[in-house]
C-alpha positions as CSV (number, residue, x, y, z in Angstrom):
1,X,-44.8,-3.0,6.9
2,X,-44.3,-6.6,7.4
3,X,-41.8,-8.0,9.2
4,X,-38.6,-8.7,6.8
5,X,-38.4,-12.5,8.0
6,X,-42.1,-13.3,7.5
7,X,-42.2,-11.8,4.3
8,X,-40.3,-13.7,2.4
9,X,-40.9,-16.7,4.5
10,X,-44.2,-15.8,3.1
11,X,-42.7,-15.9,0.0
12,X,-41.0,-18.3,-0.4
13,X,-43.5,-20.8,0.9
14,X,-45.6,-19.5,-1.8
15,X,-43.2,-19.9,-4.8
16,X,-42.2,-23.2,-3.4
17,X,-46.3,-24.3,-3.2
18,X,-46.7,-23.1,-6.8
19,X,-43.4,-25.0,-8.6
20,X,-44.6,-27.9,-6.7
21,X,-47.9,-27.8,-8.6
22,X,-45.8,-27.3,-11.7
23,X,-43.4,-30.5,-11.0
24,X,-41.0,-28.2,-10.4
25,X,-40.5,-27.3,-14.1
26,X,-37.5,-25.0,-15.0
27,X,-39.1,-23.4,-17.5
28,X,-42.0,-22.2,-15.5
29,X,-39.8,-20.8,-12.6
30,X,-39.4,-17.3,-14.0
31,X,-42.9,-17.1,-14.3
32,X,-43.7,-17.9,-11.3
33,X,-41.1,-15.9,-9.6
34,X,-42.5,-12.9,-11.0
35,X,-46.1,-13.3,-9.9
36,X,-45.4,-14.1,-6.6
37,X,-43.1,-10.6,-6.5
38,X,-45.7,-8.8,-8.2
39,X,-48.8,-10.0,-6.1
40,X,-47.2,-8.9,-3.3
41,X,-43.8,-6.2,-4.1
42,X,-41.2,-6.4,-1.7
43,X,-40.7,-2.7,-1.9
44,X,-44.3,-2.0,-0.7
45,X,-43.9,-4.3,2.2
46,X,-40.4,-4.3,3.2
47,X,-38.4,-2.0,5.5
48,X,-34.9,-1.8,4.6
49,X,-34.4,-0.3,8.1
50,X,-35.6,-3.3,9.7
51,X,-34.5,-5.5,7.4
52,X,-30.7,-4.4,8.3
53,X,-31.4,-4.4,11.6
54,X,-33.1,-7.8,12.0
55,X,-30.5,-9.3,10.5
56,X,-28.2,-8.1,12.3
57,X,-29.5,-8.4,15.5
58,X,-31.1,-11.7,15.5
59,X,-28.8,-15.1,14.9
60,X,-31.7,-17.3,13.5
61,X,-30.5,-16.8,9.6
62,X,-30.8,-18.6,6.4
63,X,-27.7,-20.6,5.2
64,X,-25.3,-18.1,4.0
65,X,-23.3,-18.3,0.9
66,X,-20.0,-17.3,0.5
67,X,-20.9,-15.0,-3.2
68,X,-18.8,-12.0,-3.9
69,X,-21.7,-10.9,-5.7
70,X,-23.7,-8.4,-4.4
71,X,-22.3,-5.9,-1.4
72,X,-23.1,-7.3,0.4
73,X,-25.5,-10.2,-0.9
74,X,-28.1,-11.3,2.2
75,X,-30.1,-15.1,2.0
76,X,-33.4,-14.5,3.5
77,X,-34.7,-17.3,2.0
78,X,-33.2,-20.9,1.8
79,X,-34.4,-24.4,0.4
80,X,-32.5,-27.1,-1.7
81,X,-34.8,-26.3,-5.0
82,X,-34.3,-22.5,-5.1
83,X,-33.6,-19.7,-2.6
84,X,-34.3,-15.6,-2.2
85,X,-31.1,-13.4,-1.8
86,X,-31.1,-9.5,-1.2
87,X,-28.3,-7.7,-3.2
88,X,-27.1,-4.3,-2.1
89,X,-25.2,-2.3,-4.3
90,X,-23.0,0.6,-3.3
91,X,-20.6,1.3,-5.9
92,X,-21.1,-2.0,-8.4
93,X,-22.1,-1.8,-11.9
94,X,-22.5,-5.6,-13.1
95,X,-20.5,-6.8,-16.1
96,X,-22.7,-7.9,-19.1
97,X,-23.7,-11.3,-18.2
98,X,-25.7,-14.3,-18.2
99,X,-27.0,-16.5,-15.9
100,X,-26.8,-20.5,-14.7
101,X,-30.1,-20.3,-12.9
102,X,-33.2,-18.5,-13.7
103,X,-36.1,-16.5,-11.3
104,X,-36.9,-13.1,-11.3
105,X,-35.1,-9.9,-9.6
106,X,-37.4,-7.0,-8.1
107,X,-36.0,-3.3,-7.2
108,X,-36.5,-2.9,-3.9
109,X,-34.9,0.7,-3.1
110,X,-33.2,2.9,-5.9
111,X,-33.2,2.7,-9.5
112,X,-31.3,1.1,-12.5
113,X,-30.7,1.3,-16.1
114,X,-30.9,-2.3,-17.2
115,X,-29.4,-3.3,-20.9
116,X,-30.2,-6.4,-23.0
117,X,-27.5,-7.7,-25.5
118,X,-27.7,-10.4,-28.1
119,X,-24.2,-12.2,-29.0
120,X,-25.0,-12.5,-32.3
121,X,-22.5,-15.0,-34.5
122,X,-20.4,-17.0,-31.9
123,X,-17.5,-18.8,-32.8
124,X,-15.9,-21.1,-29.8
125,X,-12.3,-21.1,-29.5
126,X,-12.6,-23.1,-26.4
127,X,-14.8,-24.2,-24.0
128,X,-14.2,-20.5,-22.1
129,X,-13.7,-18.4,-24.2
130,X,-16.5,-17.8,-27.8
131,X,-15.7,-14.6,-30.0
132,X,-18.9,-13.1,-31.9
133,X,-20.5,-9.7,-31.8
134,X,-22.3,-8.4,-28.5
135,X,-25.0,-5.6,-29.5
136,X,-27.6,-4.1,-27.0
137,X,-31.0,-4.5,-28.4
138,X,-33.1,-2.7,-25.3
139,X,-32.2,-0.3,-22.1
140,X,-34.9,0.3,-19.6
141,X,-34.7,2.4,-16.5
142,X,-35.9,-0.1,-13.6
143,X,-37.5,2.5,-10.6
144,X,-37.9,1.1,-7.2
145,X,-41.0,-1.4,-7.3
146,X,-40.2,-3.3,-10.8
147,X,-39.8,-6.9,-11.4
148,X,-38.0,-8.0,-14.1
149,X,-37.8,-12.1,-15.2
150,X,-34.5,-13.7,-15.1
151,X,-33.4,-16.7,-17.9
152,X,-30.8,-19.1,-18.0
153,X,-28.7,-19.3,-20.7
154,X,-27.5,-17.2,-23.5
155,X,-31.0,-16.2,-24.5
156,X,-30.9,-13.8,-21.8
157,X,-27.5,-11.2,-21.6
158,X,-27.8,-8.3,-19.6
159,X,-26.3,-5.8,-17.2
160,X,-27.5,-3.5,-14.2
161,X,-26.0,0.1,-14.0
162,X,-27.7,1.0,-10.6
163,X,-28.0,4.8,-10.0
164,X,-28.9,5.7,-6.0
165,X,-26.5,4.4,-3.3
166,X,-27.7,1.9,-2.1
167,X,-29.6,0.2,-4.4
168,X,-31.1,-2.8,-3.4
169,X,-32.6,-6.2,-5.2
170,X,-34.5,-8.8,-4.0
171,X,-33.7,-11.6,-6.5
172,X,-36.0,-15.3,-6.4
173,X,-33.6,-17.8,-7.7
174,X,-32.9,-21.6,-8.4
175,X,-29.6,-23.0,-7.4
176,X,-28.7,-24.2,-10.9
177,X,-30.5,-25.0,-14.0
178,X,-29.4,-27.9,-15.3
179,X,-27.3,-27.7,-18.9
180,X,-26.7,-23.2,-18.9
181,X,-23.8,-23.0,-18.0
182,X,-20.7,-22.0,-18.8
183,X,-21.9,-18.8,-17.2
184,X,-20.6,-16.4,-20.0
185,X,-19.5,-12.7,-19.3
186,X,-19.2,-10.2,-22.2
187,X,-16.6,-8.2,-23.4
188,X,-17.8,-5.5,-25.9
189,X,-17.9,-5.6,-28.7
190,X,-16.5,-9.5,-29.4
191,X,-15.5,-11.6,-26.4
192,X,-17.0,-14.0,-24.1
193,X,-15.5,-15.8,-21.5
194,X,-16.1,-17.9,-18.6
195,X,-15.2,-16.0,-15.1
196,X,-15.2,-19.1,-13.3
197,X,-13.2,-21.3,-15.2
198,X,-9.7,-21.7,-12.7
199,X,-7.0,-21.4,-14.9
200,X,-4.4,-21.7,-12.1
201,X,-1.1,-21.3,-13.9
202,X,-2.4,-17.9,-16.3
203,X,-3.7,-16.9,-13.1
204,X,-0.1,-17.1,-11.2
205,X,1.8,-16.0,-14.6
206,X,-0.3,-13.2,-14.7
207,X,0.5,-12.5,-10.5
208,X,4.5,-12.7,-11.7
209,X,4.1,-10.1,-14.1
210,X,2.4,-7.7,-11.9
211,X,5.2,-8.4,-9.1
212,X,7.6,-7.8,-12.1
213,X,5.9,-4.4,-13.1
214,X,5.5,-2.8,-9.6
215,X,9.4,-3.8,-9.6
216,X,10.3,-1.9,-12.6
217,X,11.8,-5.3,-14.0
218,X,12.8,-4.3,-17.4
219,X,12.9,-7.4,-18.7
220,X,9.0,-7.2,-18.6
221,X,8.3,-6.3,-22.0
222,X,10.8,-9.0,-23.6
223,X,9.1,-11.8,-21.3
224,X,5.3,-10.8,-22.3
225,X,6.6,-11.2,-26.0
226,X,8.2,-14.5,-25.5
227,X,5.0,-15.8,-24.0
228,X,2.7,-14.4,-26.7
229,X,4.5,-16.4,-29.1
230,X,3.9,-19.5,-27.5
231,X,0.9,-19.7,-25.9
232,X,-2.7,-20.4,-27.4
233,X,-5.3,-17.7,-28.3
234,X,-7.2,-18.4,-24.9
235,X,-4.0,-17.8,-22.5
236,X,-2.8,-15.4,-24.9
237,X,-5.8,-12.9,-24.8
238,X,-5.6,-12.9,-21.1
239,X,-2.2,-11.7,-20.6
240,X,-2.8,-9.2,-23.0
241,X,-5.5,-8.1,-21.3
242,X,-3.3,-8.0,-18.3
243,X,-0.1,-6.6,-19.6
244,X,-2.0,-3.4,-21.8
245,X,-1.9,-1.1,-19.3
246,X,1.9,-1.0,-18.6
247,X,3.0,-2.5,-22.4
248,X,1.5,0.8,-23.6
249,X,3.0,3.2,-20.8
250,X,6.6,1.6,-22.0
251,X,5.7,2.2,-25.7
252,X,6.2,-1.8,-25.9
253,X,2.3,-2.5,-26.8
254,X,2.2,-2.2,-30.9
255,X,5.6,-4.6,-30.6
256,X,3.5,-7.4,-28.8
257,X,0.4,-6.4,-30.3
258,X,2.2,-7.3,-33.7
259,X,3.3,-10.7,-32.6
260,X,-0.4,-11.8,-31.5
261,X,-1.6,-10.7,-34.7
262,X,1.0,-13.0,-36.5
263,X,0.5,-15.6,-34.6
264,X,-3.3,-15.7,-34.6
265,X,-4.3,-14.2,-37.8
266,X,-7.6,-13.4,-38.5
267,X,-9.5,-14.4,-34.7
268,X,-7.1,-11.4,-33.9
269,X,-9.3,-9.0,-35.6
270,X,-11.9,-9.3,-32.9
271,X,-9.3,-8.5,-29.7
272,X,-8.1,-4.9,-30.8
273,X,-11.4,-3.3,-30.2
274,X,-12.3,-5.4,-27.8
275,X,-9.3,-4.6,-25.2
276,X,-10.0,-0.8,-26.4
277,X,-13.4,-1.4,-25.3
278,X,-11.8,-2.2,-21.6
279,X,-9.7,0.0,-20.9
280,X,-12.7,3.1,-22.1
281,X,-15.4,0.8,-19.7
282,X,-13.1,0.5,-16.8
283,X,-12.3,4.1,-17.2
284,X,-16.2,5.5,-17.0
285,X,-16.8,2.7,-14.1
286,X,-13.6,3.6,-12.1
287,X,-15.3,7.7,-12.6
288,X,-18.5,6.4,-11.0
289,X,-17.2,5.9,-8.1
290,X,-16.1,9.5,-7.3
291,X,-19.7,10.5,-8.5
292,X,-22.6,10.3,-5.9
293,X,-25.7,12.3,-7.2
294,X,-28.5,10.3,-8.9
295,X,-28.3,12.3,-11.8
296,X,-24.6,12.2,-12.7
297,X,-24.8,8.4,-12.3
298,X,-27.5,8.1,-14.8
299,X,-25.6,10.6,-17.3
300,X,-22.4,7.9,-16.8
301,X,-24.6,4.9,-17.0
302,X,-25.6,6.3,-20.4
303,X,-22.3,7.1,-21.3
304,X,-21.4,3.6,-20.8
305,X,-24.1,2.1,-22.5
306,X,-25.7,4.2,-25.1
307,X,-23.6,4.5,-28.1
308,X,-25.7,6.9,-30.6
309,X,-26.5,10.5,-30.0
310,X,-30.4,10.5,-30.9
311,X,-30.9,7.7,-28.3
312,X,-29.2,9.0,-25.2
313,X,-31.2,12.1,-26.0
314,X,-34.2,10.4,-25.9
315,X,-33.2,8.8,-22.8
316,X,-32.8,12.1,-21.0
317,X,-35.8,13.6,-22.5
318,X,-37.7,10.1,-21.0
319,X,-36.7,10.9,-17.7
320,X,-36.8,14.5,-17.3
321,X,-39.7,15.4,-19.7
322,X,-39.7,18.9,-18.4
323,X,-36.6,20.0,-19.9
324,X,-34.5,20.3,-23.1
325,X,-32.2,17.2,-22.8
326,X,-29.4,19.3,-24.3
327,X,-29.6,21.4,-21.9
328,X,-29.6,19.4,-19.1
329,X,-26.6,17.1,-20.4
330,X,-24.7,20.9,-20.7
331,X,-25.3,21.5,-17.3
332,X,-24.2,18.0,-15.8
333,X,-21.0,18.6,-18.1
334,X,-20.7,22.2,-16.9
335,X,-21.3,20.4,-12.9
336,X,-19.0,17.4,-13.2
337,X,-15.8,19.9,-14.3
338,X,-13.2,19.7,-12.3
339,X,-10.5,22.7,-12.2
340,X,-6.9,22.5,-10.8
341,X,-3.2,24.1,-11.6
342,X,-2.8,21.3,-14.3
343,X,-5.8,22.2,-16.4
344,X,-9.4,21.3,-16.4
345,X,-10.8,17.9,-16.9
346,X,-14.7,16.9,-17.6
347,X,-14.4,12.9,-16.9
348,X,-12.0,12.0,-18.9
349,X,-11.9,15.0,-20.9
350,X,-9.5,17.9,-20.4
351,X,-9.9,21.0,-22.1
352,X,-7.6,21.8,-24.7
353,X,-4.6,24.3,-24.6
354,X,-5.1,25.1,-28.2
355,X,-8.8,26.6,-27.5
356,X,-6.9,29.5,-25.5
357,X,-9.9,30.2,-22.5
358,X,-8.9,31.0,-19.3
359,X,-8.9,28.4,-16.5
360,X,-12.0,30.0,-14.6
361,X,-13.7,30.0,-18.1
362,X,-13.2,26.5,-19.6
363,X,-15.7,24.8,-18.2
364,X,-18.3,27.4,-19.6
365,X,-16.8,27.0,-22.3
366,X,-16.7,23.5,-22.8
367,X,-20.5,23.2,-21.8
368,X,-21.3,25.9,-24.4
369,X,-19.2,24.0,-27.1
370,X,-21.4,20.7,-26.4
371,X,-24.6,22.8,-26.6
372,X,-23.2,23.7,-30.2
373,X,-22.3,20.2,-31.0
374,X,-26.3,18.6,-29.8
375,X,-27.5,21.7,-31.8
376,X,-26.0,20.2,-35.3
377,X,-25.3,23.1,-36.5
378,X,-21.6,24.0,-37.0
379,X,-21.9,26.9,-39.1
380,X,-23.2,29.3,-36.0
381,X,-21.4,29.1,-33.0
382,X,-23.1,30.9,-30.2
383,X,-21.7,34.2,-29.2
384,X,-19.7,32.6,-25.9
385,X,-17.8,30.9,-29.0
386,X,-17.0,33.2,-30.9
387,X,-13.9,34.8,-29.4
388,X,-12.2,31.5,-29.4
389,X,-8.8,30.8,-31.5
390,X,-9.2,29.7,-35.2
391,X,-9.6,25.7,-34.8
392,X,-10.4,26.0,-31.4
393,X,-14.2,23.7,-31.9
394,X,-12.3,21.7,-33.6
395,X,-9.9,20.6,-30.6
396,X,-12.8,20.6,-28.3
397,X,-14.5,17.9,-30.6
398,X,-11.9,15.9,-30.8
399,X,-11.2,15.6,-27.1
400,X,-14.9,14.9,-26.8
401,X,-14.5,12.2,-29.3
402,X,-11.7,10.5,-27.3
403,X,-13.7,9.9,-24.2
404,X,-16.2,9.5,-22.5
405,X,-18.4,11.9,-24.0
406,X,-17.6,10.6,-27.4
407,X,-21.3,9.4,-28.5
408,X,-22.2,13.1,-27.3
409,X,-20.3,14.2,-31.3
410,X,-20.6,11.1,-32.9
């Protein structure tokens, strides 16, 4: 193993020698990002051990940003044309995103399930904000020892749902590229915005509301309605966004909901499912963080991802060839069950009263009733069914549908 600091001294000297013989082009960056990475793979000559420790222990460091991204995000690398960062990852699964600078990222412990979207159709509103329609057109699982190119620009939307804790990425990077930004994120299925754009009074409106929620103000709901039917579509979407949660646990949401649509018309279409889509995500990302094996993350990060029955199949099948996929999804639903006094809950899932098990029983049962369901064949229950109350499948696969699970029946 080398020494972390001289490797990607090493490195970086080399990519820097190599976009100097290309006049520094931006276009040729990515390319040669990923041949420097793959002529010599971090995760063949790097220790994370002494990577953490040298870094810790010795002062002389590259220039240190102050990113949020990455936790924690290391410079081992710097220089005024590009630089080399180390990203751990502990609990973060990365938004759908673009990028403003282009490179290449290489997995240098763990394992990922990356996605590529296309935002097919967009239609700006404002500078920050474009509606159109997001779909994923490729997921790969990334194992420790792949390099991947990075783009600038919209040509290249993606997101990172890393499985092992910690994952780590060594990511070869220019600053900027000149003319990609904004740099977009995506909300499924129709939204993108810009995170970076500082709009300082939504930002404090939306800090008023929360002081007036944690208060129990009830004037909250009358206030968010008043605003909505002022302000544009931009400020307008983000204080819904902001408001859902608690509008919908006062039964005040179809009210406000009503007066967006009215005031917006059609471009309102494309926010219903799109603030559903949030509140579902945030739900399956908020679970992954009481989940620590490798192989319930990947189940989630399929969950989140994959949308169609057949593919997330194939998926499992891809990585554990030995074994029936149904099967092994069963048992992770059977081993992510949890039980207490108020009922039984898979994820988001809780088992239904109407099915009639007993508690100790329901999460047999509800690993049983998904076999049936993967099987596609509704007619023959298996025997474990069979005692169930009239109706009772049908309960099940309707609380399946409802959450996370729900591309398990569709």
């Amino acid at each position: 193993m080398s020494s972390p600091r001289s490797f990607f001294t090493e490195l970086g000297r080399t990519v820097f020698a190599r976009w100097k013989a290309e006049n520094f082009s931006h276009s040729r960056f990515s390319e040669i990002a990923v041949a420097a990475l793959e002529e010599r793979p971090p995760a063949e000559h790097v220790s994370v051990a002494d990577l953490i420790r040298e870094f810790l222990l010795d002062d002389e460091q590259p220039f240190q940003t102050s990113s949020g991204f990455g936790q924690p995000e290391l410079v081992v690398y710097d220089h005024p044309r590009f630089y080399i960062q180390i990203l751990f990852w502990l609990e973060g699964t990365t938004d759908i995103h673009q990028h403003m600078f282009s490179g290449a990222f290489h997995v240098l412990a763990g394992s990922s399930l990356h996605a590529r979207f296309d935002f097919e159709q967009p239609q700006p509103i404002s500078a920050h904000l474009q509606l159109g329609d997001l779909r994923m057109k490729e997921m790969h699982l990334l194992e420790t020892g792949t390099t991947v190119p990075i783009f600038s620009g919209s040509g290249y939307i993606h997101s990172l749902f890393h499985l092992e804790t910690p994952s780590l990425t060594v990511v070869v990077r220019t600053h900027t590229d000149p003319g990609a930004g904004p740099q977009f994120t995506y909300l499924p299925p129709h939204v993108a915005l810009d995170p970076f754009h500082d709009d300082a009074l939504t930002t404090r409106r939306k800090q008023l509301l929360d002081v007036l929620e944690r208060t129990g103000d009830a004037s909250y709901p009358e206030l968010v309605a008043q605003m909505i039917e002022t302000l544009d579509f931009e400020r307008g979407f983000f204080v819904l966004q902001n408001c859902l949660g608690h509008l919908r646990n006062l039964s005040a949401w179809d009210e406000i909901w009503s007066i967006f649509q009215e005031r917006h018309g059609a471009l309102a279409a494309r926010v219903g499912p799109t603030l559903d889509e949030i509140i579902w995500r945030d739900t399956l990302v908020g679970l992954r963080s009481t989940v620590t094996d490798a192989d319930h993350r990947f189940f989630l990060a399929l969950l989140l991802n994959v949308h169609e029955r057949t593919q997330l199949l194939e998926f499992v099948e891809h990585r554990f060839p030995e074994a029936d996929p149904a099967e092994t999804i069963a048992g992770w639903v059977e081993e992510l069950a949890e039980e207490s006094e108020l009922g039984t809950w898979i994820l988001d899932a809780e088992f239904p009263v109407a099915a009639g098990a007993e508690g100790e029983d329901q999460p047999a049962v509800l690993a049983a009733a998904l076999r049936h369901f993967l099987a596609g064949d509704p007619a023959n229950p298996p025997p474990e069914l069979a005692q169930l109350p009239a109706g009772a499948l049908v309960e099940i696969r309707t609380i399946f549908a409802r959450s996370a699970l729900r591309a398990l029946v569709a």
